[in-house]
C-alpha positions as CSV (number, residue, x, y, z in Angstrom):
1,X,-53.8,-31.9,7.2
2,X,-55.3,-30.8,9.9
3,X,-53.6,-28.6,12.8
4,X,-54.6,-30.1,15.5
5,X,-52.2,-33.1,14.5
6,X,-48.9,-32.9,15.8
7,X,-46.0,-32.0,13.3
8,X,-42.3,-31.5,13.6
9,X,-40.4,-28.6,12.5
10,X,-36.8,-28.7,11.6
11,X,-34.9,-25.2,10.2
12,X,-31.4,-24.0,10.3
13,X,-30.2,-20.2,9.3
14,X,-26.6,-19.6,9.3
15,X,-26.8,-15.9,9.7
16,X,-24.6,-13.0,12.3
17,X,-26.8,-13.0,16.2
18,X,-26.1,-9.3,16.9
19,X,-28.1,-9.9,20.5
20,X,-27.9,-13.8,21.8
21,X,-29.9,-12.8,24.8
22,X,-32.5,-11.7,23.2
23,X,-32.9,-14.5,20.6
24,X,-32.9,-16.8,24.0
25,X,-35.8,-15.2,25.7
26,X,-37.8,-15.2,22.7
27,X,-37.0,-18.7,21.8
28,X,-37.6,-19.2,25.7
29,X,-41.0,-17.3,25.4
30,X,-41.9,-18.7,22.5
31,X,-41.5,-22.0,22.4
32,X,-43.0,-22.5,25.8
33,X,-46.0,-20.5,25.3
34,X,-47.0,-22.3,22.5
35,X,-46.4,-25.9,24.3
36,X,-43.0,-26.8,21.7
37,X,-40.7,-29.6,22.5
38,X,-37.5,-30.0,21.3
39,X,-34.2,-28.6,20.5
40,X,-32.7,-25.3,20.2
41,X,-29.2,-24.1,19.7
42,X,-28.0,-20.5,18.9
43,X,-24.5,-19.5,18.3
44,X,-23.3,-16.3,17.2
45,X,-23.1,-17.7,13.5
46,X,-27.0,-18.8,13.4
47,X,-29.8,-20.9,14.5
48,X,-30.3,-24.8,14.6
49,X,-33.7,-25.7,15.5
50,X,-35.9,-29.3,16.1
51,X,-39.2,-29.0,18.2
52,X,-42.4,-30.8,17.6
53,X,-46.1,-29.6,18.6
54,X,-49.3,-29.4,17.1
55,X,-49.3,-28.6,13.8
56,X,-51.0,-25.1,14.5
57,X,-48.4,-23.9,17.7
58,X,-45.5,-24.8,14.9
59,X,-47.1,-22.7,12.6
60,X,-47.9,-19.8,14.6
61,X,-43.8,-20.0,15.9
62,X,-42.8,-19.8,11.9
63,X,-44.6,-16.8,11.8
64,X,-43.0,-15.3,14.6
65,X,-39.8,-16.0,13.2
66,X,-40.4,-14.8,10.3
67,X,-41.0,-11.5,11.4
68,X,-37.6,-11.2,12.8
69,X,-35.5,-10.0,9.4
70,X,-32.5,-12.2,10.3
71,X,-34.5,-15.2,9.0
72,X,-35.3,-14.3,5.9
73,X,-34.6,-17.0,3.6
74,X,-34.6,-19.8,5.9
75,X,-36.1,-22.7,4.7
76,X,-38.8,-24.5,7.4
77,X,-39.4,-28.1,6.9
78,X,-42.7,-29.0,8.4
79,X,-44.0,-32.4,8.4
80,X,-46.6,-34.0,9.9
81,X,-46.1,-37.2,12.3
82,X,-47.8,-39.2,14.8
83,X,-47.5,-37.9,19.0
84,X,-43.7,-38.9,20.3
85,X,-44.7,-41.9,23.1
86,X,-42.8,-41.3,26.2
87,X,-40.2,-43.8,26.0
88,X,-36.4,-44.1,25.3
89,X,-36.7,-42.7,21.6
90,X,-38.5,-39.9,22.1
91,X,-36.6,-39.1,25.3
92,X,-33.1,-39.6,23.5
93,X,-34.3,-37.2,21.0
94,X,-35.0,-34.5,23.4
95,X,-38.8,-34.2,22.7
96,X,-40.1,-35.3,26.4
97,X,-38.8,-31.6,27.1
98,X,-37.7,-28.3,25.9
99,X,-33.8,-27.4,25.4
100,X,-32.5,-24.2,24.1
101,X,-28.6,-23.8,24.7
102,X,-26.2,-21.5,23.2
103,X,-23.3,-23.3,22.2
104,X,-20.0,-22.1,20.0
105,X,-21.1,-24.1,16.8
106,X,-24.3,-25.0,15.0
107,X,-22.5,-28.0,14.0
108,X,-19.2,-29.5,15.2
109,X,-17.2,-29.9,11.7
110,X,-14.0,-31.0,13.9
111,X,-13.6,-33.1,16.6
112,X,-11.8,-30.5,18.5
113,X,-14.3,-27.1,18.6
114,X,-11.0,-24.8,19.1
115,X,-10.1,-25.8,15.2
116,X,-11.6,-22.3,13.1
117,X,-14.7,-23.5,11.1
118,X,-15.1,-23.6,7.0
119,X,-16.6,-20.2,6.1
120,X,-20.2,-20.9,5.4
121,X,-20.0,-18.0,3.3
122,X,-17.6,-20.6,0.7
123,X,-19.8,-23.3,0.6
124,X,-21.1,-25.1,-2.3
125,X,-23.3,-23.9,-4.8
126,X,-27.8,-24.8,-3.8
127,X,-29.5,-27.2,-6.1
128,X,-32.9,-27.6,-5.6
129,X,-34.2,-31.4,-5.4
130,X,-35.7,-30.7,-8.9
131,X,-32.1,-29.5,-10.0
132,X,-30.3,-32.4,-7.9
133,X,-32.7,-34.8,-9.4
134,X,-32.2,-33.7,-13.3
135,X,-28.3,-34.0,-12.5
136,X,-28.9,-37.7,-11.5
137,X,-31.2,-38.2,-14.5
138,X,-29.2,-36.5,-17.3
139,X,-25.8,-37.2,-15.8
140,X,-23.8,-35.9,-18.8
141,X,-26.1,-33.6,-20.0
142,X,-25.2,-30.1,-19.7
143,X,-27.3,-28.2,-17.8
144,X,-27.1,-23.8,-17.1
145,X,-25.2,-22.1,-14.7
146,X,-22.7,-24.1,-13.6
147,X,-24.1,-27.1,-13.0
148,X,-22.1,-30.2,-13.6
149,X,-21.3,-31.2,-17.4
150,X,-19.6,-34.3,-17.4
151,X,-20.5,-37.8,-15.7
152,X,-16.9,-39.0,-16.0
153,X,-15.9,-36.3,-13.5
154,X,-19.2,-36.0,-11.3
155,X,-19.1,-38.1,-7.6
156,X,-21.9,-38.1,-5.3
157,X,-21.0,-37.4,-1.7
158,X,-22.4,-38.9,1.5
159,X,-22.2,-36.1,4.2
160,X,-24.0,-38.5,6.7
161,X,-22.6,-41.3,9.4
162,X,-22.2,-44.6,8.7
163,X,-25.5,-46.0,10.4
164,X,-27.7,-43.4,8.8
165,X,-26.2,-44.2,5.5
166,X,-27.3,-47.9,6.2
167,X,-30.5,-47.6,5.9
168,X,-30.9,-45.4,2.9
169,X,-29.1,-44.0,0.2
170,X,-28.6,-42.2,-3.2
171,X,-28.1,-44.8,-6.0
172,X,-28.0,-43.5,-9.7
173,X,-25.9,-46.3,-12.0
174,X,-24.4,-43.7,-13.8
175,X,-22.8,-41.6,-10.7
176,X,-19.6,-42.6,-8.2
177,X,-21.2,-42.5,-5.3
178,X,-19.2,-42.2,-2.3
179,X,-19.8,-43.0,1.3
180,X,-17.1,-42.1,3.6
181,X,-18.2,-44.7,6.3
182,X,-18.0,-42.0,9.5
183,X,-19.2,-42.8,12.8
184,X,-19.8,-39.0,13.7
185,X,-19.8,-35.9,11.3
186,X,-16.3,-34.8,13.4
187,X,-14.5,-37.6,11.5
188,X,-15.6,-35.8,8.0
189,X,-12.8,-33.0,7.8
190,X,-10.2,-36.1,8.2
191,X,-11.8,-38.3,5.9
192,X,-11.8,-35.5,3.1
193,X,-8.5,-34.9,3.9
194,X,-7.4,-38.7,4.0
195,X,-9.0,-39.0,0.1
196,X,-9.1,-35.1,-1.2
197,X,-7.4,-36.9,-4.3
198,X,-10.9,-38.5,-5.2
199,X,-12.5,-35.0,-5.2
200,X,-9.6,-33.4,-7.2
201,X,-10.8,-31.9,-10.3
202,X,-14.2,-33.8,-9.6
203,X,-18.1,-32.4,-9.7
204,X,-19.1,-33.1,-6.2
205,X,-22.6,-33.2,-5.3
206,X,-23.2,-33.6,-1.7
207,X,-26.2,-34.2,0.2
208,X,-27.5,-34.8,4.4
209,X,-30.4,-35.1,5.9
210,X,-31.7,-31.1,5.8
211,X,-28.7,-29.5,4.6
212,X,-26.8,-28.0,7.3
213,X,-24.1,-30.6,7.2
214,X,-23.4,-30.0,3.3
215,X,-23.1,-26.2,4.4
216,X,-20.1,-26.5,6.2
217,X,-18.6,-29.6,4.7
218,X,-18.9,-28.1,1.4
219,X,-17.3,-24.9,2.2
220,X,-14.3,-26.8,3.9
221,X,-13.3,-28.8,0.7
222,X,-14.0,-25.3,-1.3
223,X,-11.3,-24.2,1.4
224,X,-8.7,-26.4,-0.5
225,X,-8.5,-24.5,-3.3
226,X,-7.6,-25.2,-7.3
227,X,-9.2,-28.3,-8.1
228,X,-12.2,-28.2,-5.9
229,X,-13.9,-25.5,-7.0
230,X,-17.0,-27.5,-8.1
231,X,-19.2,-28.4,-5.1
232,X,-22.8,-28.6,-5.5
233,X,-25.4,-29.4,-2.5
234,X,-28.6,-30.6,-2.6
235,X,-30.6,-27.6,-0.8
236,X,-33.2,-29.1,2.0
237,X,-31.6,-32.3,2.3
238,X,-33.0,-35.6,2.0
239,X,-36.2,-34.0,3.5
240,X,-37.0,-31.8,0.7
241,X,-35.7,-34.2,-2.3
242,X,-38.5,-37.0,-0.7
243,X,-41.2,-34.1,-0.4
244,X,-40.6,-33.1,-4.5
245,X,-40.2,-37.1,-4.9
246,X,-42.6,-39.3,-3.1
247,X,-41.7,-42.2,-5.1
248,X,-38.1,-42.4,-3.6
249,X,-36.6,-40.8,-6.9
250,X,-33.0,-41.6,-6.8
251,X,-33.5,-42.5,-3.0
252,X,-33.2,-45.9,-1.8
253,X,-34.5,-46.9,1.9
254,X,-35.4,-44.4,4.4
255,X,-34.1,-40.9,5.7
256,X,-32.8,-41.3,9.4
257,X,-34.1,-38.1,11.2
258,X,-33.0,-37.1,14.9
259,X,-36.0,-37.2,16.4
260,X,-38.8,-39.3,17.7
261,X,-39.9,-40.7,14.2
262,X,-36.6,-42.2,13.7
263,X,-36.8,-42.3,10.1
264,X,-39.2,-41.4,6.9
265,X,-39.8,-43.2,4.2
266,X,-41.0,-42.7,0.7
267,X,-44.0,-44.9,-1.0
268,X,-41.4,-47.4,-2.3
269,X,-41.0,-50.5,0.9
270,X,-37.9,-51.7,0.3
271,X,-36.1,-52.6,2.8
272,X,-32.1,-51.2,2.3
273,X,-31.0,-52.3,5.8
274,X,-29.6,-55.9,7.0
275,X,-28.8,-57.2,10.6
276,X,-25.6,-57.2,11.5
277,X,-25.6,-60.7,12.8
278,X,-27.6,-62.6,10.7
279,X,-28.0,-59.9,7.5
280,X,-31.1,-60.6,7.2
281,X,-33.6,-57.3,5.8
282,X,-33.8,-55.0,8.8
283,X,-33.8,-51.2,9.1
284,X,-36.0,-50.5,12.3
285,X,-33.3,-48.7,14.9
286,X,-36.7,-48.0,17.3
287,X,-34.9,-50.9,19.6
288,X,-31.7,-48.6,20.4
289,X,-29.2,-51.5,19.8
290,X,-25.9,-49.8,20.2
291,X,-22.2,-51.0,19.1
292,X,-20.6,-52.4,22.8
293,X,-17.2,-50.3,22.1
294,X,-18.3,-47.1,20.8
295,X,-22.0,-46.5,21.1
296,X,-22.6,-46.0,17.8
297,X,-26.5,-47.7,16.8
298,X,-26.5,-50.6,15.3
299,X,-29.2,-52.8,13.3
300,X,-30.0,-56.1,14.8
301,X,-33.0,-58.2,13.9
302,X,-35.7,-59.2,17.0
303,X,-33.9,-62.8,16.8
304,X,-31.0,-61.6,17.1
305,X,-31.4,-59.3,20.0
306,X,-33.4,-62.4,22.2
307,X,-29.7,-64.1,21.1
308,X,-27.4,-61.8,22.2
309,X,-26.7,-58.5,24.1
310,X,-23.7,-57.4,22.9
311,X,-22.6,-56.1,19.1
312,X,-19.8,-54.7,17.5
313,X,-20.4,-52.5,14.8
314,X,-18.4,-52.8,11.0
315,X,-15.9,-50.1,11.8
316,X,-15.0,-51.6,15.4
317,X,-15.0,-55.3,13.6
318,X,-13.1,-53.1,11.3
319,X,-10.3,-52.6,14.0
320,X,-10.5,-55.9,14.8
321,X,-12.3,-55.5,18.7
322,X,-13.3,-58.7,20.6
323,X,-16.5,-58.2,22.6
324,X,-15.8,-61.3,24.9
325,X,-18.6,-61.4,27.2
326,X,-19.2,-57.8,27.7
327,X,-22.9,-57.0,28.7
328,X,-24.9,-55.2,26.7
329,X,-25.1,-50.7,26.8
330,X,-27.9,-49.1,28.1
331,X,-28.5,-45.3,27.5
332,X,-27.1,-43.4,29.9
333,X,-25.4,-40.6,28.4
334,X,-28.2,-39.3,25.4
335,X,-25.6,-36.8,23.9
336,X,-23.1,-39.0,23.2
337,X,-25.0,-41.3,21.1
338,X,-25.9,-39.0,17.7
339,X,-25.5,-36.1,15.2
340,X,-28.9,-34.9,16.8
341,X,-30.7,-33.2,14.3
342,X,-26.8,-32.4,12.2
343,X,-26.0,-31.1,15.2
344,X,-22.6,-31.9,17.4
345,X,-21.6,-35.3,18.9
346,X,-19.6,-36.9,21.0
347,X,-19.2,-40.1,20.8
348,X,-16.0,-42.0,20.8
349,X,-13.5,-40.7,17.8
350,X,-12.8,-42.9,14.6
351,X,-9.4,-43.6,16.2
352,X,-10.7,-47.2,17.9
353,X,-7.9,-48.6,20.8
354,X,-5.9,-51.9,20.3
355,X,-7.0,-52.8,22.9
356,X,-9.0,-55.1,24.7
357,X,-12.8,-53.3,26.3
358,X,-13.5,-52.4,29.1
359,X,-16.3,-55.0,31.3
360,X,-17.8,-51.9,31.9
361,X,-19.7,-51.3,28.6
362,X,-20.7,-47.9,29.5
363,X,-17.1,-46.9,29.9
364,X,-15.7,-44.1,27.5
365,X,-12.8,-44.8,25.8
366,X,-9.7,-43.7,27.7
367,X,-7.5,-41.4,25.2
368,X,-3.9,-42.7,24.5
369,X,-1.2,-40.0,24.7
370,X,2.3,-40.7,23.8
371,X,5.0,-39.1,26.3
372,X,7.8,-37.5,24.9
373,X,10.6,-36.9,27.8
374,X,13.2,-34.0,28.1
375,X,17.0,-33.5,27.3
376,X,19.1,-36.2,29.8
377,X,16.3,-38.0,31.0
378,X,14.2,-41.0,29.8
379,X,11.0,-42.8,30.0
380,X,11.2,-44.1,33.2
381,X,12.4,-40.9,34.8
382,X,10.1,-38.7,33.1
383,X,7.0,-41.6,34.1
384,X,8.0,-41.5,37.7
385,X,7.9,-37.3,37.6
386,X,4.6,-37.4,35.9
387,X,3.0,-40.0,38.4
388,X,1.1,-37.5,39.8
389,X,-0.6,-36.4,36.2
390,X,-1.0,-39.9,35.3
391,X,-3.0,-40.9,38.4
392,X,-5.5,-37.7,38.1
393,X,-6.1,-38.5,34.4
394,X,-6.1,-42.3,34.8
395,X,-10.2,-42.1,33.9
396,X,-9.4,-40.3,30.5
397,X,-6.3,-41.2,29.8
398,X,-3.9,-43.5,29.1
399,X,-0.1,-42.3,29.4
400,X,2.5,-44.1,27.4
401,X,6.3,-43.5,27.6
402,X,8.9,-44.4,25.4
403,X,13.0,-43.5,25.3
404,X,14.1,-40.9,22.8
405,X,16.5,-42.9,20.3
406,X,20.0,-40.8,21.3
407,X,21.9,-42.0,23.8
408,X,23.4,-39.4,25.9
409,X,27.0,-40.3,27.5
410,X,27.3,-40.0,31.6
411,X,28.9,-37.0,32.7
412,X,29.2,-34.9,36.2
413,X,30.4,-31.7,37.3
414,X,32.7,-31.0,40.1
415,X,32.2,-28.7,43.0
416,X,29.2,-27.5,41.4
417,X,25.2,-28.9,41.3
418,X,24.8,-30.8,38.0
419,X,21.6,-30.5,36.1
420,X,19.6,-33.1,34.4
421,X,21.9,-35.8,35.4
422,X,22.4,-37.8,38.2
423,X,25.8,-37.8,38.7
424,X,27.7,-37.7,41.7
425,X,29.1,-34.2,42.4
426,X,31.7,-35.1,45.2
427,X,34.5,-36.2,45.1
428,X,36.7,-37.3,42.3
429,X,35.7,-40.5,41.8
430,X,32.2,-40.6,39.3
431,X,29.9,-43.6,40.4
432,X,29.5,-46.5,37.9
433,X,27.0,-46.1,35.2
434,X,25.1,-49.2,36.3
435,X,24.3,-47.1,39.5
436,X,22.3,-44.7,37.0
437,X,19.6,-45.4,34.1
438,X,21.1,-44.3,30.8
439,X,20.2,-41.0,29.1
440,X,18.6,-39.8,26.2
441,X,17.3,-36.8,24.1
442,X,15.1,-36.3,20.8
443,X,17.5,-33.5,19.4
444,X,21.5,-32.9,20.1
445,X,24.0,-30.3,19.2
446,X,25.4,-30.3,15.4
447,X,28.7,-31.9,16.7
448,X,27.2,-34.5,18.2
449,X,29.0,-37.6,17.6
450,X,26.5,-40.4,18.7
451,X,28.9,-42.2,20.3
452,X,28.6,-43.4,24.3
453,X,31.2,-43.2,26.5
454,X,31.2,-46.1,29.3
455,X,32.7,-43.9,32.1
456,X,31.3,-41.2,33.4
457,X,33.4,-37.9,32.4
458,X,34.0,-34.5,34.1
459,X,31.8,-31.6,32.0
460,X,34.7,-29.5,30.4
461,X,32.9,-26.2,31.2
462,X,29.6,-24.6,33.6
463,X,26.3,-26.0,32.1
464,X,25.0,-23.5,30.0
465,X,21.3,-22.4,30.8
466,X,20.6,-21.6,27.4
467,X,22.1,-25.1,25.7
468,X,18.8,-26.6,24.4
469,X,19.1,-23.2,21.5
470,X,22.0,-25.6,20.5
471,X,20.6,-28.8,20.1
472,X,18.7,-28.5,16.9
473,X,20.2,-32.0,15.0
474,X,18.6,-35.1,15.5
475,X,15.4,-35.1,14.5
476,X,15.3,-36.9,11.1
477,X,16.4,-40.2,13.4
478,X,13.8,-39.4,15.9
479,X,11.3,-38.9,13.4
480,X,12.1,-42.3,11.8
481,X,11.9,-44.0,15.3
482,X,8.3,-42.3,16.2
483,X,7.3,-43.6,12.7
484,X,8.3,-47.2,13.8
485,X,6.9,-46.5,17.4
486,X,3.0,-45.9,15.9
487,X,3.2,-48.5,13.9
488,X,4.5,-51.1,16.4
489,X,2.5,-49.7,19.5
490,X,-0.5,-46.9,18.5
491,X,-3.0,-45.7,17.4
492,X,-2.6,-42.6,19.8
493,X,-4.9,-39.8,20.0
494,X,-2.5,-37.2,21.4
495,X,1.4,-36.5,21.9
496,X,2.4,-34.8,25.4
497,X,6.1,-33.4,25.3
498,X,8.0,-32.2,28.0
499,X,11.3,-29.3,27.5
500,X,13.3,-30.9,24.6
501,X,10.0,-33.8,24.2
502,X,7.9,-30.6,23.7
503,X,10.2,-29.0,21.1
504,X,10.1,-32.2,19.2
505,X,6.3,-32.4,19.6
506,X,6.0,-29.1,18.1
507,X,8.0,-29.9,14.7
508,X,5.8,-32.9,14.5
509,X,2.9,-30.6,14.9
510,X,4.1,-28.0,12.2
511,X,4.1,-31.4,10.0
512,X,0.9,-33.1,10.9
513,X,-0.6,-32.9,7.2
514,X,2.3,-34.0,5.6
515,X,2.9,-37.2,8.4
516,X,-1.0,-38.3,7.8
517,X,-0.8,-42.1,7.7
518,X,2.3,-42.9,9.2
519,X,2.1,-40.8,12.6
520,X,-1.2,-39.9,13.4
521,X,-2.4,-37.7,16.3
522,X,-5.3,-34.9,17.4
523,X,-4.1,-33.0,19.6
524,X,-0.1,-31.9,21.5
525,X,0.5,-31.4,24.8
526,X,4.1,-29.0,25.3
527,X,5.0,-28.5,28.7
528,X,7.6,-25.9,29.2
529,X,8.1,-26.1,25.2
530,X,10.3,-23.9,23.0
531,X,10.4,-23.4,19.7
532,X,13.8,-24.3,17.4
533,X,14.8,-22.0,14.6
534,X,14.8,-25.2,12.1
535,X,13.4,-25.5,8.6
536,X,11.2,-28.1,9.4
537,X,9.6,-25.5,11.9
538,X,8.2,-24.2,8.6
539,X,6.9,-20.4,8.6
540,X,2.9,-20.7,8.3
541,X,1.1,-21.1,11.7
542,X,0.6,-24.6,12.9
543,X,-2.7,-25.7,12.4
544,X,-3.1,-28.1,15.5
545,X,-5.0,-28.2,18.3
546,X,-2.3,-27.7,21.5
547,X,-1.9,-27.0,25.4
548,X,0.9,-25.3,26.4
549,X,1.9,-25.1,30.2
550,X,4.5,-23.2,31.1
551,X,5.5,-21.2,34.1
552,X,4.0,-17.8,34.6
553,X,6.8,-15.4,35.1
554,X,10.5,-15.3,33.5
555,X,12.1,-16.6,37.3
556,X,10.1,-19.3,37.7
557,X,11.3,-21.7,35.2
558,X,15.0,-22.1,35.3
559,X,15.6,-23.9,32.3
560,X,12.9,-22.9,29.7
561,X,12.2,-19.1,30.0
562,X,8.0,-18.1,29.8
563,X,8.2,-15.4,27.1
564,X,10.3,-19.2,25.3
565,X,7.4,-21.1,25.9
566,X,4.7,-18.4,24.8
567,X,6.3,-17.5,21.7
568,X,6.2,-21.6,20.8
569,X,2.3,-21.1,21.8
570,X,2.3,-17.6,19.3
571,X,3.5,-19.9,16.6
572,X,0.0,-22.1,16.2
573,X,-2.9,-21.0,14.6
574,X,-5.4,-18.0,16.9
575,X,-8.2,-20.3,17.8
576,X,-5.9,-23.6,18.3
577,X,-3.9,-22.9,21.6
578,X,-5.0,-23.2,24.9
579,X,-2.6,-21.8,27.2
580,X,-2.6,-22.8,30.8
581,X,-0.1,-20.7,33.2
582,X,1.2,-21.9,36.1
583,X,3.3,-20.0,39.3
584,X,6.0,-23.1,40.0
585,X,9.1,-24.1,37.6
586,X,10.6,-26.7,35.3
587,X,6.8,-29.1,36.2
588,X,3.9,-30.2,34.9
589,X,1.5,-29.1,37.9
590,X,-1.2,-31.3,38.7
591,X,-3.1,-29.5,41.9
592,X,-6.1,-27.3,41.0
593,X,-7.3,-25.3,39.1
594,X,-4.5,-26.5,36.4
595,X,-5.4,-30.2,36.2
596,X,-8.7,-29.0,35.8
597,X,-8.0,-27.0,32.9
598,X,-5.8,-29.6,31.5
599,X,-8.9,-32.2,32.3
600,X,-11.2,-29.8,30.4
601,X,-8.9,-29.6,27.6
602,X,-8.7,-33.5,26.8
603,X,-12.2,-33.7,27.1
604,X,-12.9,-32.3,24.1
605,X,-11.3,-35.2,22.4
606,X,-13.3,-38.2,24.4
């Protein structure tokens, strides 16, 4: 090997940065005096790095990072490869330049980065590819220290997306193997979570392209406790299995790797890959072909790209999208295309819209959030004071309103300003109902009796400022009808509740794991939210990602007090809540900096 060939260098060390500052500049120094392209991303947990050079500059940069104790350990994967060309590969894979960025996580587990990360420190147990490979070969055999005794009760898990997993693969006939079909790595905590019963009890080897996926995917289903105890990872990856087994071993096809070689091979040619047109044997991605809905690459065969310009991938065909005669997708946005290097994405999530694309191929799925309106009000009401919101999120989102499933009866107030109604507070004759849109609410009072009067009636006392503490009944109806609403009209991404719609938001929240499959959703939205002292509320912190806008001081919300709302926001899980303040009342405010904030926090979901 000689060094002045170039090479690519990929390491990752999950380790505490006392000093990110200084780790830049010497990346910065570094890196650039020795001529390295690539990528480089530091957070305060560690180091994920990809750069190519010549063979001698990588060399010479392993030693410097050696020297620097907080490394020790870490395992560098050096390869030898042929110069990146200057074309769309090589610039998509960030080696036409150098890019060192801090960022929050090495790798984006969730597909929201305010969800707390899997300790590392819990993650599965190393095997070597020696180890990894004996397990394959002996499956059944027991082998020391803990390594898996039983071939009835051993799986082998696919850390990897979908299209990497398409071109090569594990195969052992005497091993389950398991390949969760992802798009991105984000979807992986939902899969496991969706299908935790397969792993129950179960010897899970898991394996990725260098390892640093397995670290934290391993250590979140550790995180689940009795029953998944036994996690093993094969240590290096792919990389490091095809280094110890030139021959392929137990792998099938190629390795996809994140930068300008596309993928490595071992000495056996096969060809694992098919076309998704024609299915013909194909695994060269060099051509960029990407899925028309979501971006993600797809394999299609030189006929079939001179035939057509536009593909829909399995899991899009999967959700039953229509390309019609949309163009094809160029590359325009690089970073939200792959896992570079097992690092974050953002591409579109696994959640793919009913409906029908956009013309505009290089349009990003708009989010769909289901509206949940207050007490005495209802979807049309509650869309027409949210115009504003819906208009300045129009390009992200899509706003859907629906009527809570109690009917409200009409009533008025004399001499005195009613609130949350529209009745008529003048004289003593009410104004027909048909003059007014009927009302509804999520939760009532216990002695509600369900029953609507048709004439409007006189309130028998002062409203009472504090009368949504009463309303706590209700919700196992509303609950059934949400059930039957994202079945009949979702999928939705998110759920955006308003006073009373907020309260109700939150109980679905505090329920999200046990409602999997039947109401699905990311993210909540409470505006002017409170929290109700029911059992359903539950007593462990709600582990969802939420915004909560509320007015800033204890005046300037009439109905829902701000110390209310901010104890509802105390109630999630530290690291899920955004909180966004706001100096006006019972609104959602939509003028900056708060639709900003509320833009910045739906972004993370896109």
């Amino acid at each position: 090997m000689s060094r002045d060939e170039y090479g690519v260098l990929l390491y990752y060390k999950f380790a505490s940065i006392p000093d990110l500052n200084s780790l830049f500049s010497f990346y910065h120094s570094n890196c650039n005096s020795l001529s390295l392209l690539g990528r480089v991303r530091l957070s305060p947990n560690g180091v994920n790095v990809t750069v190519g050079g010549l063979l001698s500059a990588l060399e010479k940069h392993i030693e410097a990072v050696k020297s620097n104790s907080l490394f020790h350990g870490t395992d560098f994967k050096l390869a030898s490869s042929h110069h990146p060309l200057n074309d769309k590969v090589a610039a998509e894979c960030g080696f036409t330049s150098l890019s060192i960025r801090v960022v929050k996580e090495l790798v984006t587990f969730s597909s929201h980065p305010l969800l707390k990360p899997p300790e590392v420190s819990n993650a599965g147990r190393h095997l070597s590819a020696s180890e990894f490979h004996s397990v394959l070969q002996s499956a059944g055999q027991l082998l020391k220290n803990g390594t898996p005794t039983d071939d009835k009760q051993l799986v082998l898990l696919d850390a990897r997306n979908l299209y990497e997993t398409r071109i090569g693969k594990f195969h052992a006939p005497s091993v389950e193997t398991i390949d969760p079909g992802i798009r991105q790595y984000s979807d992986l905590p939902s899969w496991i979570d969706d299908n935790s019963e397969q792993l129950r009890g179960k010897h899970v080897l898991m394996y990725c392209t260098g390892g640093i996926r397995c670290e934290v995917a391993s250590a979140y289903i550790r995180s689940k406790g009795a029953g998944f105890e036994n996690v093993f990872q094969l240590y290096g990856g792919i990389q490091r299995y095809l280094e110890q087994f030139p021959d392929g071993g137990f792998f099938r096809g190629k390795n996809f790797v994140f930068d300008h070689r596309i993928s490595v091979g071992s000495s056996d040619t096969s060809i694992m890959g098919a076309c998704l047109i024609c299915s013909s044997s194909y695994d060269n991605y060099s051509s960029r072909r990407r899925c028309t809905h979501c971006r993600m690459l797809v394999l299609i065969c030189d006929s079939c790209q001179i035939k057509s310009d536009a593909y829909v991938c399995e899991l899009c065909q999967k959700h039953r999208m229509d390309i019609g005669s949309v163009p094809s997708v160029e590359d325009s946005e690089l970073s939200s295309v792959l896992d570079k290097n097992d690092l974050k994405t953002d591409c579109s999530d696994s959640i793919i819209s009913s409906q029908p694309p956009s013309r505009n191929a290089n349009a990003i799925r708009k989010l769909r959030i289901l509206c949940l309106h207050g007490f005495r009000q209802n979807a049309s009401s509650f869309k027409g004071r949210s115009a504003s919101l819906a208009k300045k999120l129009k390009n992200i989102a899509e706003l859907v309103f629906i009527d809570a499933p109690h009917e409200l009866p009409f009533i008025y107030q004399s001499c005195m300003e009613a609130i949350d109604s529209c009745a008529s507070s003048s004289g003593q004759h009410a104004p027909p109902p048909e003059n007014c849109k009927r009302k509804y609410a999520w939760l009532v009072a216990p002695d509600f009796g369900g029953k609507v009067e048709g004439d409007w009636k006189i309130a028998n006392q002062p409203f009472d400022p504090l009368q949504y503490q009463g309303q706590t009944d209700g919700f196992d109806v509303s609950l059934a009808y949400l059930k039957k609403v994202f079945s009949e009209q979702g999928p939705f991404d998110g759920i955006l509740g308003f006073s009373q719609g907020a309260a109700m938001t939150a109980l679905l929240a505090a329920q999200r794991d046990k409602l999997k499959g039947e109401i699905d959703f990311r993210f909540v939205i409470l505006c002017s939210g409170f929290a109700l002292p029911s059992a359903d509320f539950g007593q462990t912190p709600i582990n969802c990602p939420s915004l909560h806008i509320f007015g800033s001081d204890p005046g300037k919300d009439r109905q829902i007090t701000s110390h209310t709302s901010r104890y509802l926001a105390s109630r999630f899980e530290d690291g899920c809540s955004v909180i966004i303040e706001h100096e006006f009342g019972h609104i959602i405010p939509t003028r900056s900096p708060y639709i900003g904030n509320i833009k910045d926090f739906l972004r993370r979901f896109l």
